[in-house]
C-alpha positions as CSV (number, residue, x, y, z in Angstrom):
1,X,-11.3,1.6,22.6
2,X,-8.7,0.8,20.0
3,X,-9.8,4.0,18.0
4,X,-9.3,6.2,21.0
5,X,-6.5,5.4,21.6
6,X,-5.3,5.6,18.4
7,X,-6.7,9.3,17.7
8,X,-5.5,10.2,20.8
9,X,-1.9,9.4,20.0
10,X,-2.6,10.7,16.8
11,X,-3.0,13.8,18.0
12,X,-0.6,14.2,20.7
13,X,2.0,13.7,18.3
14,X,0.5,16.4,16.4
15,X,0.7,18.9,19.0
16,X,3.9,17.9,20.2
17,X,6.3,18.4,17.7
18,X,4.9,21.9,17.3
19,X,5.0,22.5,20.8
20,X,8.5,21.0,20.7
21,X,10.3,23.4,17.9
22,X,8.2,26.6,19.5
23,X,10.2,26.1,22.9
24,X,13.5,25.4,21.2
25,X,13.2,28.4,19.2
26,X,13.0,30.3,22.8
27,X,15.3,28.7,23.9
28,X,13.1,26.7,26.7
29,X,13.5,23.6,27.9
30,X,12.2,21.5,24.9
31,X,10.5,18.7,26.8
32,X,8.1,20.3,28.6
33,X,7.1,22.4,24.9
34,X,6.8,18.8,24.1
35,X,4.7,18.4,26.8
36,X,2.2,21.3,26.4
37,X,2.0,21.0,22.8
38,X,0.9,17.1,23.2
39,X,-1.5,18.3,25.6
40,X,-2.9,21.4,23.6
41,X,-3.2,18.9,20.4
42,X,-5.2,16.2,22.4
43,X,-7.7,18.9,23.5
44,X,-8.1,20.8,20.0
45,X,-8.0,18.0,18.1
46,X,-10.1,15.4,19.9
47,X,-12.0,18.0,22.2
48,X,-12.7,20.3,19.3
49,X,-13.4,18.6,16.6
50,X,-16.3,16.0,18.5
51,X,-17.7,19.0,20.1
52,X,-17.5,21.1,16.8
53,X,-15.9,24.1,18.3
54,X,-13.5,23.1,15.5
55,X,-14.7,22.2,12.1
56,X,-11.9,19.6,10.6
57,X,-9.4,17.8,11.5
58,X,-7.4,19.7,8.9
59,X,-8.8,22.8,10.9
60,X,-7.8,21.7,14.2
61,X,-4.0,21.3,12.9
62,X,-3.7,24.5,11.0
63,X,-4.7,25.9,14.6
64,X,-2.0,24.0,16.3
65,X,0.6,25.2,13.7
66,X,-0.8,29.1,14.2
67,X,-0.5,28.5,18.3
68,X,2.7,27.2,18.4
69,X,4.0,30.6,15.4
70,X,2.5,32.7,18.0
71,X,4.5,31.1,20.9
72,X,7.6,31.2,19.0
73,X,6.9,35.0,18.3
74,X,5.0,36.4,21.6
75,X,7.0,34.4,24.5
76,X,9.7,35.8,26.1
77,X,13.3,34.2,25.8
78,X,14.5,32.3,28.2
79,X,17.9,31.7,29.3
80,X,17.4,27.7,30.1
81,X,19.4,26.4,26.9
82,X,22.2,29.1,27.5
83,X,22.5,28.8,31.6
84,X,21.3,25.7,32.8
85,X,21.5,23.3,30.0
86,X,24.2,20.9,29.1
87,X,26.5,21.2,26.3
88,X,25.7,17.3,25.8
89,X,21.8,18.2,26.4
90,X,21.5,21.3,23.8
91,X,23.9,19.4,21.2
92,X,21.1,16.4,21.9
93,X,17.9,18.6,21.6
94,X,19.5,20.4,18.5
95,X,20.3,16.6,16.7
96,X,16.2,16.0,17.4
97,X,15.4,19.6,16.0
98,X,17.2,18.4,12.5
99,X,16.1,15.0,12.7
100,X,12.4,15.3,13.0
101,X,11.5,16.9,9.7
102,X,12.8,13.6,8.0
103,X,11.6,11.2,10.9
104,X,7.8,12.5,10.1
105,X,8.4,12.1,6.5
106,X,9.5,8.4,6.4
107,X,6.7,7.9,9.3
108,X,4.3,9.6,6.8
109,X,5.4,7.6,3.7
110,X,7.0,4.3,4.9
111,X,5.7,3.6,8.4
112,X,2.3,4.3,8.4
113,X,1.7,3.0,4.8
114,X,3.4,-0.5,6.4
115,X,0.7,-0.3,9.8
116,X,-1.9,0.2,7.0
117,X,-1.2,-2.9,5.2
118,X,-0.5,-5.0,7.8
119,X,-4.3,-4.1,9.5
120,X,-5.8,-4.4,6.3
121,X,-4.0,-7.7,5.6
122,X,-6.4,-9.0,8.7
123,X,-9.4,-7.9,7.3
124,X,-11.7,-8.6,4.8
125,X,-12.4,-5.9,3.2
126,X,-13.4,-5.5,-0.7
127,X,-12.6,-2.4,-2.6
128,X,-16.6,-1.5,-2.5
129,X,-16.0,-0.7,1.8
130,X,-12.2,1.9,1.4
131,X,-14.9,4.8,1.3
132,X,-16.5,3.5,5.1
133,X,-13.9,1.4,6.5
134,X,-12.1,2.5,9.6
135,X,-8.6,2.8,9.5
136,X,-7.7,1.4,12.9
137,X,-10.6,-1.1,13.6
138,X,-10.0,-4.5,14.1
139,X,-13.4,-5.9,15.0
140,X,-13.5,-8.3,12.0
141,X,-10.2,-9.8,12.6
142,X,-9.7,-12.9,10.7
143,X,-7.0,-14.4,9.1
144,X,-8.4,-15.9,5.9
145,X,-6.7,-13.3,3.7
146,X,-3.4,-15.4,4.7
147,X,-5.1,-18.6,4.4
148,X,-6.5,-18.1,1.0
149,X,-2.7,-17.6,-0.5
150,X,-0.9,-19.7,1.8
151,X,-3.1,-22.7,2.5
152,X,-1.3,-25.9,3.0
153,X,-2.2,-29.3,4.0
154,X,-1.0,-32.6,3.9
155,X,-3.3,-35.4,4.8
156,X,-3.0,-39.3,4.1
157,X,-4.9,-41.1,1.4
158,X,-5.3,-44.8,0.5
159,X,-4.0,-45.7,-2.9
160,X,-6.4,-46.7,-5.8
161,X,-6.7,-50.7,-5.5
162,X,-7.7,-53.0,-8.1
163,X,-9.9,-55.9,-7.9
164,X,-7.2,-58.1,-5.9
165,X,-6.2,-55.2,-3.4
166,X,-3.4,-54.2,-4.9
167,X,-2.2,-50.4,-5.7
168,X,-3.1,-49.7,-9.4
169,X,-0.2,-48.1,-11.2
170,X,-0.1,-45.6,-13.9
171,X,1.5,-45.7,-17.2
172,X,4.4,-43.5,-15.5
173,X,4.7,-46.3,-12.8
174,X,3.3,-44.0,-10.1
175,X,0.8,-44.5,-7.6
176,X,-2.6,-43.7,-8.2
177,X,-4.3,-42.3,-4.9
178,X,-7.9,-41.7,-4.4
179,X,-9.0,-37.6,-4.4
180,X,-8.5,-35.9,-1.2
181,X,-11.8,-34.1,-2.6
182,X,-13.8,-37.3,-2.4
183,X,-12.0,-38.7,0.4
184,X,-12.4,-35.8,3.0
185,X,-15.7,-33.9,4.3
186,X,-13.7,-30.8,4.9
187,X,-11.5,-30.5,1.9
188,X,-14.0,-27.5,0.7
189,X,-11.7,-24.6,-1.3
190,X,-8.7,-26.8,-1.6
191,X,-7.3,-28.0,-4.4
192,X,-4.5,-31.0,-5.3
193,X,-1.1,-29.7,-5.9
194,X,0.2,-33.6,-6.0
195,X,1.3,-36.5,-4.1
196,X,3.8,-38.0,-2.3
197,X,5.1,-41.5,-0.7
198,X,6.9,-41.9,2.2
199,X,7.5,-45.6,2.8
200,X,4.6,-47.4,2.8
201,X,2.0,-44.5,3.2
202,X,0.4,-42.1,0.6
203,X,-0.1,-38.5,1.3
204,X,-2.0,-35.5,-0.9
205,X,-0.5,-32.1,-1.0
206,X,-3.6,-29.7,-0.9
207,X,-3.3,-25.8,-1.1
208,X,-5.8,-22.8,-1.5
209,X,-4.0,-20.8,-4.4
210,X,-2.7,-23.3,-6.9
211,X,-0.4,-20.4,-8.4
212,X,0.5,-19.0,-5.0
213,X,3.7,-20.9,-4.1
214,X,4.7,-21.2,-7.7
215,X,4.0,-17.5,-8.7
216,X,6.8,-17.1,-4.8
217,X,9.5,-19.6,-6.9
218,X,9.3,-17.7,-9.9
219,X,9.8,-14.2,-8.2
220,X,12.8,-15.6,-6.3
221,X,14.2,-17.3,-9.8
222,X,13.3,-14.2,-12.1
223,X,14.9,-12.0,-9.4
224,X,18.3,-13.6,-8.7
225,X,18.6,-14.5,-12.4
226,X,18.3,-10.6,-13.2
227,X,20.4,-9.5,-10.9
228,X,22.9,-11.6,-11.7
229,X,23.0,-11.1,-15.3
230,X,23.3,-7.3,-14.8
231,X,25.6,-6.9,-12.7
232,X,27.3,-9.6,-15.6
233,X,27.0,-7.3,-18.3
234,X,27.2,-4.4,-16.4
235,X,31.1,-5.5,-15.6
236,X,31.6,-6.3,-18.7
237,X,31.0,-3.3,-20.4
238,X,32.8,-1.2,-17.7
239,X,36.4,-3.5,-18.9
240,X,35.2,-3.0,-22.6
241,X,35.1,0.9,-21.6
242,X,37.8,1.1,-18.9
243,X,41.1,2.1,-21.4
244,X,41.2,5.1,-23.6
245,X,40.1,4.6,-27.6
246,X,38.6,7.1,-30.2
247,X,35.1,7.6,-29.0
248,X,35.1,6.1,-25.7
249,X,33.1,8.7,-24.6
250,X,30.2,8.9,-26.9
251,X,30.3,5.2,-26.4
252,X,29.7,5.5,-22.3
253,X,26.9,7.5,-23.0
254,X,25.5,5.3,-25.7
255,X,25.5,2.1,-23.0
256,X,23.2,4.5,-20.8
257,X,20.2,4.8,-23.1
258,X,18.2,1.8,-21.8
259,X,18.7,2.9,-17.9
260,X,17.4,6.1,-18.7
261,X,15.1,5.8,-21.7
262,X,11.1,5.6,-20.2
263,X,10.0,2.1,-19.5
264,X,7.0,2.4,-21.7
265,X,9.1,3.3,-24.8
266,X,11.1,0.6,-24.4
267,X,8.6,-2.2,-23.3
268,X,6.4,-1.1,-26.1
269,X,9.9,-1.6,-28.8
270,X,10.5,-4.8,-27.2
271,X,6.9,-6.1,-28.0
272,X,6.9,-4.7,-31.6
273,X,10.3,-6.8,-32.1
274,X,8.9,-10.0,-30.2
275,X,5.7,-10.1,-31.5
276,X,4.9,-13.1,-34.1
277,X,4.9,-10.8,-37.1
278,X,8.2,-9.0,-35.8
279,X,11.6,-8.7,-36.4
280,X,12.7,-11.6,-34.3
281,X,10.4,-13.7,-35.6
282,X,11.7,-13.1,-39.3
283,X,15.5,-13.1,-38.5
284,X,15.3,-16.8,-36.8
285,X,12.4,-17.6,-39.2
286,X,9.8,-18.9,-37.2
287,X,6.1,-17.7,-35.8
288,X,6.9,-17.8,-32.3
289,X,4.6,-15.3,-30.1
290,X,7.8,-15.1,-27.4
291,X,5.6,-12.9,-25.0
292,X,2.6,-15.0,-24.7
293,X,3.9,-18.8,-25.6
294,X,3.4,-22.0,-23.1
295,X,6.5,-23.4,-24.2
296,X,9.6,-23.1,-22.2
297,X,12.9,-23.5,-22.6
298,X,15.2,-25.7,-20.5
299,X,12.2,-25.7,-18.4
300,X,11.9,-22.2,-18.0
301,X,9.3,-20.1,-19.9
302,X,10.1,-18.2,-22.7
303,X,8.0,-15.4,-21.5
304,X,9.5,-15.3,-18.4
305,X,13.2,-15.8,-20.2
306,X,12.0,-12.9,-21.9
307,X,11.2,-10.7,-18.5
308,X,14.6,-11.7,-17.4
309,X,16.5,-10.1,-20.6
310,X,14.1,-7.1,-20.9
311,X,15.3,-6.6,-16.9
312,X,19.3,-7.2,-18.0
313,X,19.3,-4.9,-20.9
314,X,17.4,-2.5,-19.0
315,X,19.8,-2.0,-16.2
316,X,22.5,-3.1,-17.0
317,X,23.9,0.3,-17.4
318,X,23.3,1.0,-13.7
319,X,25.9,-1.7,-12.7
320,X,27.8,-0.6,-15.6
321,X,28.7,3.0,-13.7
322,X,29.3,1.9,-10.2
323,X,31.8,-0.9,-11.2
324,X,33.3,1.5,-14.0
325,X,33.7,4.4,-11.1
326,X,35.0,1.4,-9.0
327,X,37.5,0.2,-11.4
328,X,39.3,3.9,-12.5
329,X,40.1,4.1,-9.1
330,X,42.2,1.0,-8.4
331,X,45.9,2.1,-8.8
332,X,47.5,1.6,-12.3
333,X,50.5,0.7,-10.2
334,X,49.0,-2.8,-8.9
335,X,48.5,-3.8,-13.0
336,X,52.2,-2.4,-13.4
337,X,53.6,-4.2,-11.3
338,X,51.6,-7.4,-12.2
339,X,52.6,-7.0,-15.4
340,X,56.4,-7.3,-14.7
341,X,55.8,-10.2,-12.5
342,X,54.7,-11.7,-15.9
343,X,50.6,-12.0,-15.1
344,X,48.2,-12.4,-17.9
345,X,45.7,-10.1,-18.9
346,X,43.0,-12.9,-17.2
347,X,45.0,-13.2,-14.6
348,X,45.0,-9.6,-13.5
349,X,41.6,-9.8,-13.9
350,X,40.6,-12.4,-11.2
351,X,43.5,-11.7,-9.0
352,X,43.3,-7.8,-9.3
353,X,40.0,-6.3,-10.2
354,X,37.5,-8.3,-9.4
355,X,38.8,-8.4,-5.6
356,X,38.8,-5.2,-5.4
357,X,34.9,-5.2,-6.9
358,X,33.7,-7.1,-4.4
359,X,32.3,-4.1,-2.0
360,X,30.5,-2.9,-5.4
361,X,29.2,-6.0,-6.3
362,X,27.9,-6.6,-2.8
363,X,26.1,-3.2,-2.9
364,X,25.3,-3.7,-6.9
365,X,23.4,-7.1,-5.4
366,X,21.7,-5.9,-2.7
367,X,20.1,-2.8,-4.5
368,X,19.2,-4.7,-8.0
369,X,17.7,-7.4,-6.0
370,X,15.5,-5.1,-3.8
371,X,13.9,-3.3,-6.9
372,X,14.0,-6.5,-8.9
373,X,11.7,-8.3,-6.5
374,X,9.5,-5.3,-5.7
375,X,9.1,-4.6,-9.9
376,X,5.8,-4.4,-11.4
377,X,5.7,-2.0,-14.3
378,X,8.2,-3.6,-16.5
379,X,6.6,-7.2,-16.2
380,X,3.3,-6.0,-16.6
381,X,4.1,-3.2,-19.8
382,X,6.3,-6.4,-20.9
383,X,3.5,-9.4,-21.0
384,X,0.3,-8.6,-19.1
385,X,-1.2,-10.4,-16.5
386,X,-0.2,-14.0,-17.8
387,X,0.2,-16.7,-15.7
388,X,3.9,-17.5,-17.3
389,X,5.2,-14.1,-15.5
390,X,3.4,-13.8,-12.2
391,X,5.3,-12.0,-10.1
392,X,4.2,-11.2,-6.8
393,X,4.0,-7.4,-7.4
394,X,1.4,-8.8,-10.0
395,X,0.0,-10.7,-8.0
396,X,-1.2,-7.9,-5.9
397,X,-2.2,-6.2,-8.5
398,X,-4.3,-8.8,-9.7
399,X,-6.2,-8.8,-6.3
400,X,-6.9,-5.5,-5.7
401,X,-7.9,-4.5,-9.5
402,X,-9.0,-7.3,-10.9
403,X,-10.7,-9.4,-7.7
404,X,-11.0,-6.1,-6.3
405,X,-10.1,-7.5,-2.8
406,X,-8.2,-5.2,-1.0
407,X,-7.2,-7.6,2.8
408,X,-6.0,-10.3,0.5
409,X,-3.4,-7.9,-1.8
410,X,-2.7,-6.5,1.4
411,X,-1.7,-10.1,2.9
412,X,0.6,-10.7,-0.5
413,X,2.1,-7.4,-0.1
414,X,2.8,-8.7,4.2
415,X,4.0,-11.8,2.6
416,X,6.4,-10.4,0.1
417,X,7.6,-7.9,2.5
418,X,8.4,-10.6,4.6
419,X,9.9,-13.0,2.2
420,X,12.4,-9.8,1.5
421,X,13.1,-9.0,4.7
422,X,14.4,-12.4,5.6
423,X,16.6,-12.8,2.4
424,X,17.9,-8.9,3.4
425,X,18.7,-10.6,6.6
426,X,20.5,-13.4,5.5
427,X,22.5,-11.4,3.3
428,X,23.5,-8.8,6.0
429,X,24.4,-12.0,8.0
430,X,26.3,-14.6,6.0
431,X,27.3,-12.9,2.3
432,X,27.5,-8.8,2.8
433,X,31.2,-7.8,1.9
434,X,32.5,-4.4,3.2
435,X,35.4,-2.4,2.0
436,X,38.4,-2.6,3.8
């Protein structure tokens, strides 16, 4: 029933917007070519194609297309728009008419992609079924995709007791508890992610994925961090670049090159210089494989550290030109005048032009976030598939390619989509900074 419903819709909206320009162009009333045109699609469409009067469904719309030409050429004009519409009415039908075009395209690209994902993401399908699976059944509904990341649990355990009943303690001085995994019938496909006390009781953390919640922290981390530190650099090399000296120019253009240079170029330069045999390696003497190493640094990874200064020198320059354009257009009269009331060069700085940046650096934040935390081909060209830079975009990709299970990248891709549009939302609500 779902199907047919869906297909029917489907191809209502088909005929319609057809049916919908072919009366505008004659200048009839545009709803009821809307209308006729839903009407004619449902019965070509639907009717012909399952009776085979039609032989495609790419058929069936090509035949919609040539009906509604041969409206627009063969039907008389009427006067309707002209005589007995509205002003407000045509100015409203005409905003449609030049609207549509892009509506179908972001429907086409964004919004149908999204009602893809999000019924796949409730399925559990493996790549082996795309070629059979139907689009819009959800007969198999289950959400185990979801469960598999996202499984949590708590439960209460006894501590470990020695032979006079007491808790036994470890060399760290922490309680030892007994396995949730021995303790529990049902604790099947869950693994330990620690312990904690509260009071007097003992309690197991258990989870599904092990690397789920940590592979979420390290997106959030890796993303703020390289925001942050571009839009850092970018500002500073827009002040380096903002007065006149000989070869300012060549020198703008020379602070582009790693914005516009291809990402495969440059993560393949960056390996050659990290790699234990490189140049890195020989100018700080030491044998350190920085793109594949377990140790960390202030307890971040070095791989990962790495990641985060691949993604500041890479984009950098993108910050660099809106706070640069940003900054030639404050007046030269405010720095004037600061500078007879005696200010300091850092003082016009934090009381001149970084107040009048923050619009840019709002906008800066909000865009490098939003591709930062959707990025998969510079980790991935960077460091592979390691566990020290699992990001959810490769996360996704590890379970469609390499698991080759399609509903649970699909419920990563829901989750990370929803992670995002909750910080988006917070943002817009507490910390985004319009320009007066």
């Amino acid at each position: 029933m779902f199907n047919f419903l869906a297909e029917l819709l489907i191809w209502g909206v088909i005929g319609a917007l057809p049916g919908f320009y072919a009366a505008f162009i004659k200048r009839y009333n545009p709803l009821y070519g809307l209308l006729a045109g839903a009407v004619v699609g449902i019965i070509v469409g639907m009717g012909g194609t399952s009776i085979g009067i039609v032989a495609s469904p790419g058929s069936a719309i090509v035949i919609l297309l040539g009906l509604a030409a041969s409206a627009a050429l063969l039907l008389p004009r009427d006067n309707y728009m002209d005589e007995k519409a509205s002003l407000r009415f045509r100015i409203n039908f005409l905003a449609y008419a030049l609207t549509l075009p892009t509506a179908l395209i972001v429907i086409g690209i964004v919004v149908f992609p999204l009602i893809w994902n999000l019924i796949f993401s409730v399925r559990p399908i493996r790549t082996a079924d795309l070629q059979r699976v139907e689009i819009f059944d959800l007969s198999d509904f289950t959400l185990e995709n979801y469960e598999a990341q996202m499984g949590l649990r708590v439960d209460e355990v006894p501590c470990v007791t020695d032979d006079a009943g007491e808790c036994v303690v470890d060399e760290e001085g922490n309680v030892e508890v007994v396995s949730a995994r021995r303790y529990f019938d049902d604790y099947r496909g869950w693994r330990e992610a620690g312990t904690l006390q509260l009071g007097e009781d003992y309690y197991t953390v258990g989870v599904q994925n092990r690397d789920f919640y940590p592979m979420i922290v390290r997106t959030l981390f890796y993303t703020l961090a390289s925001s942050f530190m571009a839009i850092l650099f970018g500002l500073a090399a827009a002040l380096l670049v903002r007065d006149a000296f000989p070869g300012r120019n060549v020198f703008r253009g020379f602070l582009l090159f790693p914005y516009i240079a291809p990402v495969i170029s440059v993560a393949f330069v960056w390996q050659v210089l990290l790699r234990q045999n490189g140049l890195v390696n020989e100018l700080v003497d030491s044998n350190t494989s920085f793109l594949s190493t377990n140790d960390t640094f202030l307890g971040i990874s070095i791989p990962l550290i790495v990641v985060i200064l691949f993604q500041t020198w890479r984009y950098f320059p993108f910050a660099f030109l809106f706070l640069l354009a940003r900054i030639q257009a404050i007046p030269e009269d405010m720095y004037e005048a600061a500078k007879v009331d005696g200010a300091t060069p850092s003082q016009r700085l934090f009381f001149i032009t970084l107040p009048q940046l923050r619009a840019v650096f709002g906008t800066l934040f909000l865009l490098r976030f939003i591709w930062t935390f959707n990025k998969f081909d510079d980790v991935f060209l960077l460091t592979g598939p390691i566990s020290q830079t699992k990001v959810i975009p490769v996360g996704i990709f590890e379970a469609l390619f390499s698991e080759a299970n399609v509903g649970e990248a699909s419920a990563i891709a829901v989750i990370m989509a929803a992670i995002l549009a909750v910080i988006l939302l917070i943002y817009f609500k507490f910390f985004l900074v319009e320009e007066a």
